[in-house]
DRENLOMAR-579362 format. One record per residue (C-alpha): residue number from 1; residue in three letters; x, y, z. Coordinates in Angstrom, 2 decimals. Layout:
% residues N
(NUM "Ala" (X Y Z))
...
END
This chain:
% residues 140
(1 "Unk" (-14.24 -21.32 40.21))
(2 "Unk" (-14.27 -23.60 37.28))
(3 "Unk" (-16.94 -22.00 35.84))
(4 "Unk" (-15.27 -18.48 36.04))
(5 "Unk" (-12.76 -20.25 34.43))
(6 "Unk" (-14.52 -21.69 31.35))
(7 "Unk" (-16.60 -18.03 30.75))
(8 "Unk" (-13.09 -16.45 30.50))
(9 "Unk" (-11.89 -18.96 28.27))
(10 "Unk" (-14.80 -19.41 25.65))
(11 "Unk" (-14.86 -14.95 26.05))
(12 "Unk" (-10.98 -14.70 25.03))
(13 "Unk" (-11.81 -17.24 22.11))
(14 "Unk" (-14.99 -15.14 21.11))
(15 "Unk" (-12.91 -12.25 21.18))
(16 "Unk" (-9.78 -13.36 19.79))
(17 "Unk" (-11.30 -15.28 16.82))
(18 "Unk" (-12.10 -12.10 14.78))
(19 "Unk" (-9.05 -9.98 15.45))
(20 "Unk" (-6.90 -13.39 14.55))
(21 "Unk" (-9.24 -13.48 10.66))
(22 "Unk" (-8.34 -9.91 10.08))
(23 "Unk" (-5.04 -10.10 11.15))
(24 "Unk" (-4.82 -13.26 8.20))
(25 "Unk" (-7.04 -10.97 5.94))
(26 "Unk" (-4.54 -8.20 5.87))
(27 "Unk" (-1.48 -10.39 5.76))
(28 "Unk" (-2.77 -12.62 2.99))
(29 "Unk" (-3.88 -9.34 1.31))
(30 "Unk" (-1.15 -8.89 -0.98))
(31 "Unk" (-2.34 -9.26 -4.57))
(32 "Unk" (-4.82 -6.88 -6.19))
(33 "Unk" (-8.21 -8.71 -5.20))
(34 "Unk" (-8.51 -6.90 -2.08))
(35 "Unk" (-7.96 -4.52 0.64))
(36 "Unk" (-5.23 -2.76 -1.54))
(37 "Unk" (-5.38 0.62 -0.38))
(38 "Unk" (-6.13 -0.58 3.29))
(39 "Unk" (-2.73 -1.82 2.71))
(40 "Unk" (-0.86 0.34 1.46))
(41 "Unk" (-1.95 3.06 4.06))
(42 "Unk" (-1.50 0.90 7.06))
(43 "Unk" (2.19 0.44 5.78))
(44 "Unk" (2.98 3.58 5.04))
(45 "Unk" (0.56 5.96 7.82))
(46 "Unk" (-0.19 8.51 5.09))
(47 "Unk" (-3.97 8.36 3.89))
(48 "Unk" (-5.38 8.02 0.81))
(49 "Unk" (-7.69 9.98 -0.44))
(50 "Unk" (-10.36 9.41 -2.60))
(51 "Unk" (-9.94 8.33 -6.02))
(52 "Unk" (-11.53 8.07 -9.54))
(53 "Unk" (-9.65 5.56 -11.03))
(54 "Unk" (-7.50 2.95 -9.93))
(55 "Unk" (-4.88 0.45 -11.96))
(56 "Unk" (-3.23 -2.25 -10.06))
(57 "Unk" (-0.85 -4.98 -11.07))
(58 "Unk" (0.69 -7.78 -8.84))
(59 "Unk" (4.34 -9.31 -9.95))
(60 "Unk" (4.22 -12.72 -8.07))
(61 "Unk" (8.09 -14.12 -8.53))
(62 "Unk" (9.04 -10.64 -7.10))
(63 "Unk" (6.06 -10.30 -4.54))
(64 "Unk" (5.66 -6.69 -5.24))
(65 "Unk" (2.31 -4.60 -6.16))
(66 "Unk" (1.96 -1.32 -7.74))
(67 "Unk" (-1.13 0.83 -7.96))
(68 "Unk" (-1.96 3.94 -9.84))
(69 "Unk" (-4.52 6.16 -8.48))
(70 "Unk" (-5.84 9.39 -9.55))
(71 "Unk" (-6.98 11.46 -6.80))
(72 "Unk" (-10.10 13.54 -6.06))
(73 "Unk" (-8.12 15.90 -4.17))
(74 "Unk" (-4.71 16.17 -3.35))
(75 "Unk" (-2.64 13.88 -1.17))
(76 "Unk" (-1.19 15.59 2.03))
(77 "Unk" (2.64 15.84 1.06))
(78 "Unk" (4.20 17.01 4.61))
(79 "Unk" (5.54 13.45 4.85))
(80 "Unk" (6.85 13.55 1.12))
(81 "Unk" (10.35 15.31 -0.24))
(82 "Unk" (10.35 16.71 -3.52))
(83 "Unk" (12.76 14.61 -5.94))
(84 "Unk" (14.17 14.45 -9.12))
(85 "Unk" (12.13 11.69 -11.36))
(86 "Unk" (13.82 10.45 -14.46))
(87 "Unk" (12.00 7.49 -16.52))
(88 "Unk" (14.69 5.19 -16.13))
(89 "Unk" (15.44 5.62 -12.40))
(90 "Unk" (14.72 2.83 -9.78))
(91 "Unk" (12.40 4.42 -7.36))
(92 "Unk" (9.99 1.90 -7.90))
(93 "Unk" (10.37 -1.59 -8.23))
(94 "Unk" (7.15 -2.40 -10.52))
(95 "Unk" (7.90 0.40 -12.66))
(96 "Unk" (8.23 -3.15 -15.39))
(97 "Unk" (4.82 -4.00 -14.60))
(98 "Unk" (3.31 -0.89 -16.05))
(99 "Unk" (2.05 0.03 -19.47))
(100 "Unk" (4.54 3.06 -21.03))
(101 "Unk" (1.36 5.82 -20.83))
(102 "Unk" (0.69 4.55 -17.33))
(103 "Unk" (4.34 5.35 -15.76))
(104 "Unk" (5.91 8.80 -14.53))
(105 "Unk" (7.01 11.32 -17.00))
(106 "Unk" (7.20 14.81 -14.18))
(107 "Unk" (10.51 15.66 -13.76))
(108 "Unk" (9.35 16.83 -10.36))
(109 "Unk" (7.79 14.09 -8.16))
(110 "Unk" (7.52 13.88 -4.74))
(111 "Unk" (8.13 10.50 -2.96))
(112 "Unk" (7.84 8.86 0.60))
(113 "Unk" (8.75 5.72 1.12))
(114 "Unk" (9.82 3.21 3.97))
(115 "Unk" (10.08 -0.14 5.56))
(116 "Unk" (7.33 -1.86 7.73))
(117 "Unk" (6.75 -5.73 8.86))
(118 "Unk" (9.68 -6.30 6.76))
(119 "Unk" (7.77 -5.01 3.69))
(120 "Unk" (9.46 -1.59 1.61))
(121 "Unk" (6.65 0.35 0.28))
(122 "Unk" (6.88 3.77 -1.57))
(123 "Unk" (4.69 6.17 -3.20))
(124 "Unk" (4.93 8.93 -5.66))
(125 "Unk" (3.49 11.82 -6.37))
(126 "Unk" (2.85 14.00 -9.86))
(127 "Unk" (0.79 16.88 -7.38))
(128 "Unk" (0.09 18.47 -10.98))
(129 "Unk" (-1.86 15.38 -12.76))
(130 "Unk" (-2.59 14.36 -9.03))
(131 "Unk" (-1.67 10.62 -9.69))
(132 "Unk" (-0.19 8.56 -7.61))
(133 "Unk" (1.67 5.44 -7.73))
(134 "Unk" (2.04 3.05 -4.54))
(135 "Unk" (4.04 0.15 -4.58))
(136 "Unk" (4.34 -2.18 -1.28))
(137 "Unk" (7.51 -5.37 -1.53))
(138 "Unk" (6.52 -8.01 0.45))
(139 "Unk" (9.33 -9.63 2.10))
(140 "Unk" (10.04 -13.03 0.02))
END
């Protein structure tokens, strides 16, 4: 019986110890050195697709990342609405953090955006240049 015991015990530790490391990988994850499209998707459910080029910038007193990407193809929008983008607007938080020729100038941008773990992260869409800008606020 002790035996039985000890097998389970040393098999739930085997087991547990790499699901606990990736669970600390993703939640440590929340600069730009890694995993920052993992992140962003498993927030927000809606998948990434491939992309050519990639800009990221991390804003540490307000814990917040944003990421430019432009796509391969384009992003599925049926969990996006269509909205009216003007420069100055607040749709993104880390709109600061980017360079003038790197932030939205479409009129017409779609966005999705939404709260999980306690962390708000949007993205939105130019479907004409096919960029996309993701931004995930870590809860302080």
């Amino acid at each position: 019986m002790k035996k039985k015991i000890i097998i389970w015990t040393i098999t739930a530790l085997v087991l547990a110890t790499p699901i606990l490391l990736i669970y600390l990988t993703f939640s440590n994850s929340t600069d730009c050195s890694q995993l920052v499209i993992d992140t962003y998707e498993l927030h927000s459910g809606i998948n990434i697709p491939e992309v050519e080029f990639v800009n990221c910038y991390y804003d540490e007193s307000s814990n917040t990342r944003i990421s430019i990407y432009d796509l391969n193809s384009n992003i599925d929008l049926s969990k996006f609405e269509l909205s009216e983008f003007k420069p100055e607007s607040s749709l993104l938080n880390g709109m600061a953090l980017l360079d003038k020729s790197e932030r939205p100038n479409n009129p017409k941008m779609y966005l999705a955006s939404g709260e999980k773990w306690g962390n708000k992260w949007a993205y939105l869409v130019d479907n004409n240049s096919r960029r996309l800008w993701a931004e995930l606020s870590y809860d302080n």
